[in-house]
Every structure is written in C-alpha cells, then in structure tokens.
N, C-alpha and C positions, 0 to 999 in steps of 0.2 A: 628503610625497611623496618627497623625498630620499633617504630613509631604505630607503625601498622600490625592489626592482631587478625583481622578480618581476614580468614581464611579465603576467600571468593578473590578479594584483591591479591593476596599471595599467592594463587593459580592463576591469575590473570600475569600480575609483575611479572612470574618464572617463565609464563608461555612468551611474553614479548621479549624476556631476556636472551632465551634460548632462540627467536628470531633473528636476533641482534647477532648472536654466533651465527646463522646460516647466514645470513648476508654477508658476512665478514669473511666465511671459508669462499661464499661463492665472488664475490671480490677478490681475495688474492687469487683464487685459480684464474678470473679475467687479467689480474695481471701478468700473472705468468705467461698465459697463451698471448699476451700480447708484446712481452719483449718475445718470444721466441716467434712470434710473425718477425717483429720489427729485424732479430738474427735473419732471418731467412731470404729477408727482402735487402738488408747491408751485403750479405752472401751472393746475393744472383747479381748485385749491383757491383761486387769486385772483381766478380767472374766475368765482365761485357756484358749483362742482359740487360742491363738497365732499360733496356726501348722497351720493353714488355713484360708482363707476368704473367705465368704461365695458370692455367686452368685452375692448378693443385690451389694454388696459391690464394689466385680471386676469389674462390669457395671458401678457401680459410677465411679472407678476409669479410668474407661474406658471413659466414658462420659466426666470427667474431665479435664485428657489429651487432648482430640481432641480438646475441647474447646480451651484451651490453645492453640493448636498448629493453630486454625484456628486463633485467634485472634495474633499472633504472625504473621502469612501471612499477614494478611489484615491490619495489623500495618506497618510492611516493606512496602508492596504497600503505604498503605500511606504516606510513611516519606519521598520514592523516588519520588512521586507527591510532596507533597509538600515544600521538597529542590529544587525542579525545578523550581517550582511558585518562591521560594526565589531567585532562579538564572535569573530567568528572569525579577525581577522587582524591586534588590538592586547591 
C-alpha cells in the first residue's frame, strides 16, 4: 500500500478489504450454524431418532445449504472483481 499514492486506488483497496471482512464474519457465522446443526443432529441420534429428522431440522439444514451456496456465489463474483482490480493496477 506504500507504494501506492493514487487516491482512486486506495478507495478501491479499503472497499475490497472491507469485503474480505464481511466474507470472513459471514463464514464463521456458516460455521457456527453448522457445528450446532451437526450438535443437534449427534443429539437426536443418541436420543434413538436416528430413522428420521424431524421437520425443524430439514428446514435448518435446508436453510444452511442455501446459505452456503449463496455465499460461495457472491464469494466467486468477488474474487473475479477483485483479481481484475489486481490486474489492472500491478
């Protein structure tokens, strides 16, 4: 960043760094939610439910997945923006 003086590119850098933090807070909350699936689903499995899961549950796991797969989109989208900003100003 030293190297660089050009204001335009140091509003640019801070907006993709500050990206990099939301990707990062929304990754651990996907982890989180997903040991405390994985709790809930070890839980019904000590209890004898194992043959099945219950409604609450599918929907979480449902909920989960999408999650993941939206932030895996809009992660790609970003990495291909901002390999580009790095192509066009190293």
């Amino acid at each position: 960043v030293s190297r660089y003086t050009d204001i335009t590119f140091l509003k640019r850098l801070e907006h993709y760094q500050n990206e990099i933090r939301l990707h990062e807070i929304r990754i651990l909350d996907l982890l989180e939610d997903i040991e405390k699936h994985e709790a809930r689903i070890a839980g019904q499995t000590r209890s004898g439910g194992a043959e099945y899961m219950d409604i609450t549950m599918v929907n979480a796991h449902r909920t989960t997945r999408d999650k993941m797969e939206t932030e895996r989109d809009v992660y790609a989208n970003f990495k291909k923006e901002f390999f580009a900003f790095l192509t066009e100003y190293m």
